[in-house]
N, C-alpha and C positions, 0 to 999 in steps of 0.2 A: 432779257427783252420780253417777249410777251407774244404769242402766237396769233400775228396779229392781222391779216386781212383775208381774208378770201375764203371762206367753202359755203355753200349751203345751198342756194338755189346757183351760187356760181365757185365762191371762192373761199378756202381755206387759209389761212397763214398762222406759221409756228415760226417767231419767230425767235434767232439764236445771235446773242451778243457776244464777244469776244474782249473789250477793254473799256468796259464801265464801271462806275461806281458806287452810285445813286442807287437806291432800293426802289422800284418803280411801283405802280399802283395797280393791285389788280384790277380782273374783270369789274369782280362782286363792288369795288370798289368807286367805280367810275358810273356814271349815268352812259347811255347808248352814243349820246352825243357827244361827250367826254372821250366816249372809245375813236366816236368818224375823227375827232378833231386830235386825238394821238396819234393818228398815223400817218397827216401830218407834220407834225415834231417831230417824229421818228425822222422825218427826211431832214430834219432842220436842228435849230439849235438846241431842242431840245433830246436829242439823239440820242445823249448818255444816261439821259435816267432809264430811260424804256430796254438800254441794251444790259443794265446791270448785271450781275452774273453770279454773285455771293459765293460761294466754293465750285463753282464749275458746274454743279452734279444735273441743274436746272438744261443748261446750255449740253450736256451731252445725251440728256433727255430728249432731248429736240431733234437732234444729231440722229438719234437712233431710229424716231420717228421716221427721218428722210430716207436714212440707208433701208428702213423695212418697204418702204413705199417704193423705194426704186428697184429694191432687188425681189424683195416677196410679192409685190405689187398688190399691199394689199396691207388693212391695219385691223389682225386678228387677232390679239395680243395672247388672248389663253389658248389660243392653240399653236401658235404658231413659238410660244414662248414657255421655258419653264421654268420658277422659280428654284432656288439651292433649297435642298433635304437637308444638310447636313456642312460643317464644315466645307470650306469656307462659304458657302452662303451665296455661290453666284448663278445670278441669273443666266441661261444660256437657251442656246436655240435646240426646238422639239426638229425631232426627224422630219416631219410634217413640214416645217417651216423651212428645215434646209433643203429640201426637196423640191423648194417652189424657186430655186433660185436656178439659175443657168451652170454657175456652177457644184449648183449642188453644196457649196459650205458657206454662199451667202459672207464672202471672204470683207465688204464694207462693214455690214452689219455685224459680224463678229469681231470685226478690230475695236467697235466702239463697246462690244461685251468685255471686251479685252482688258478694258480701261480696268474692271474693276480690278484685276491683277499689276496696276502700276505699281510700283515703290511710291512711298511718300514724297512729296516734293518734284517728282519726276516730272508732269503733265500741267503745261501750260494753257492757257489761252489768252495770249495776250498778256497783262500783267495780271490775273487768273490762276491761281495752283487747285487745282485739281484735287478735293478729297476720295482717293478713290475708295476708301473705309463707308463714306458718306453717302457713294454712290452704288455700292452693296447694297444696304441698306435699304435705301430709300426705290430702290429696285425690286427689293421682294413685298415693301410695304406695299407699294403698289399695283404690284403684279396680284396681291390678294385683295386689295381692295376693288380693283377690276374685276375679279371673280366673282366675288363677293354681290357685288352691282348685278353682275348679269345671271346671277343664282336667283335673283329676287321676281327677274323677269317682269312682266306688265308692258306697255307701252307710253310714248309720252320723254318729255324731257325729264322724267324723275327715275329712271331706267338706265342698263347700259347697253340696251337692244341698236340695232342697225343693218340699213342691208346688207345684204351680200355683194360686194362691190371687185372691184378690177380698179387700180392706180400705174398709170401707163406716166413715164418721165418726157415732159413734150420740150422745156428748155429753163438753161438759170438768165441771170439777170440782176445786175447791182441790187444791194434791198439797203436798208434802212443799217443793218450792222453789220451785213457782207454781202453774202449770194441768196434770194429766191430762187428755189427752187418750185417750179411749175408740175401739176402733173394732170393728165385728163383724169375724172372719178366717171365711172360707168358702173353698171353694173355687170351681172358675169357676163351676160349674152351679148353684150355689147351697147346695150339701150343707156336711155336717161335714168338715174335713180328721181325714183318720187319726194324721196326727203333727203338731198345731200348732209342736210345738216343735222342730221345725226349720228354721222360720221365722228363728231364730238366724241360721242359714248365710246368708243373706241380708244380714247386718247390720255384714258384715268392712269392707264400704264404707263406714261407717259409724263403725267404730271396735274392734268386736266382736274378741273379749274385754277388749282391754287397755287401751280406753275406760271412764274410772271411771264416767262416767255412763252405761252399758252393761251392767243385772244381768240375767240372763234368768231366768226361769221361768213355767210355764206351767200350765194350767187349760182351754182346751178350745174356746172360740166368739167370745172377744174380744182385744185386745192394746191394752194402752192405754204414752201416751208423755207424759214432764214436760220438755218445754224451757225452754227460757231465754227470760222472757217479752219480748213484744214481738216475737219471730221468725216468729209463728203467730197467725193470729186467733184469737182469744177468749184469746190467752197474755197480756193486761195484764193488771196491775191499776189500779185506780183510788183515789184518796181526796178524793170529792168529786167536782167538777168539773176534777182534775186527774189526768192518767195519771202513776202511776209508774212509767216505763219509759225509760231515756236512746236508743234505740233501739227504734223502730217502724216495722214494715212494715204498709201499708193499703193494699188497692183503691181506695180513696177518698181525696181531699185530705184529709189533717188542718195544713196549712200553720196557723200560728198558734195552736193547741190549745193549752191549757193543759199542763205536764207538769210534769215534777219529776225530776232526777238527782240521785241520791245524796244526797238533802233538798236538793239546792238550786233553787228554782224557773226554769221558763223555759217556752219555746214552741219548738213541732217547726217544724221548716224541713226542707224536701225536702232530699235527698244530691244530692253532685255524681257520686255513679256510678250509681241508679237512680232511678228517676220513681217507684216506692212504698217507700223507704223514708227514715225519717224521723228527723232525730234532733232531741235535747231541747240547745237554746242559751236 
């Protein structure tokens, strides 16, 4: 999908697809007018191109965005993140970052760190497999290329400066490929940020710009984000007594639940590389 509505004087959107096909068009790619009249489509028939999702790695990017904003309340990426020194290469959370969490291990945002430890084949989204090789990778390129951005310093959209901000979770809501997720952007004290919408800069770890599910604009006191359901709570859906999701992360056992991938029914069973998350057999 494409991170697609709301922040800046008001609103952010990251948004995350879970069973498309179509390679969608970036930001760089679209005129401004082009971007208001996709998010439109997004709600309509043209839904699958904007949700696409190519090996997963985009849509768990997105994913990881939401779990940081809801549990770190905050989008800090070099500090709150640190990339692998050495074998195997993964990215994971600085003391600093688990520290801002309630419980202290930031137990969301680590399950989607977790991915990068799946088996091959293991991690769905939909009809979606998951490279988690791919999402290594493209986790430490980014995490320096973020650095990198903010080494340079200056001011301006050609930087990766930003304020110091506070991301409070206010509610989700249908979106365009599953759940928006909403959250107030304040600053520390609690006041209005002067430039919400540089909040961007922050989002290079992320994906930012040339992550399709990565559209910015903004509006002023909130920032909301659509990942790929199942990676975030309140991101299932359900039909019935069955979640449709082939991949679910829960605080709570769901061993045995009812589910459903890709219409074909089954039961979640714990993963063999994290204690919350769950997939659909």
């Amino acid at each position: 999908m494409f991170i697609k509505k709301l922040i800046g004087l008001s609103l952010l959107s990251l948004s995350v697809g879970a069973a498309c096909t179509e390679a969608p068009m970036t930001s760089e790619e679209m005129s401004e007018d082009e971007q208001l009249m996709s998010e439109d489509i997004e709600f309509g028939q043209g839904g699958e191109a904007l949700c696409a999702n190519g090996d997963g790695v985009n849509s768990a990017m997105a994913a990881l965005a939401v779990a940081a904003a809801k549990e770190l309340g905050r989008w800090n990426p070099t500090v709150d993140f640190a990339p692998g020194t050495g074998a195997p290469w993964h990215t994971t959370l600085t003391a600093t970052g688990k520290n801002l969490c309630a419980d202290k291990k930031c137990w969301n945002t680590q399950a989607i760190l977790d991915l990068q430890k799946a088996p091959p084949n293991s991690v769905k989204f939909g009809n979606i497999v998951l490279n988690s090789n791919n999402l290594i990778s493209t986790l430490t390129a980014r995490w320096n290329e973020q650095k990198n951005c903010e080494l340079r310093g200056g001011t301006g959209d050609t930087n990766c400066t930003a304020e110091a901000h506070k991301l409070t979770f206010t509610k989700a809501a249908p979106g365009a490929c599953d759940t928006i997720f909403t959250f107030d952007a304040k600053n520390t004290t609690g006041g209005t940020l002067k430039n919400p919408a540089q909040l961007k800069n922050k989002l290079m770890f992320v994906g930012y710009p040339s992550n399709p599910y990565l559209a910015f604009s903004s509006t002023g006191t909130t920032v909301s984000v659509d990942p790929t359901y199942g990676l975030n709570p309140d991101g299932s859906t359900s039909t019935g007594s069955s979640t449709a999701a082939c991949t679910k992360v829960s605080a709570t056992s769901i061993v045995g639940a009812a589910c459903t991938c890709n219409a074909v029914s089954g039961k979640f069973a714990v993963s063999t590389w994290s204690p919350v998350t769950y997939t659909c057999k």
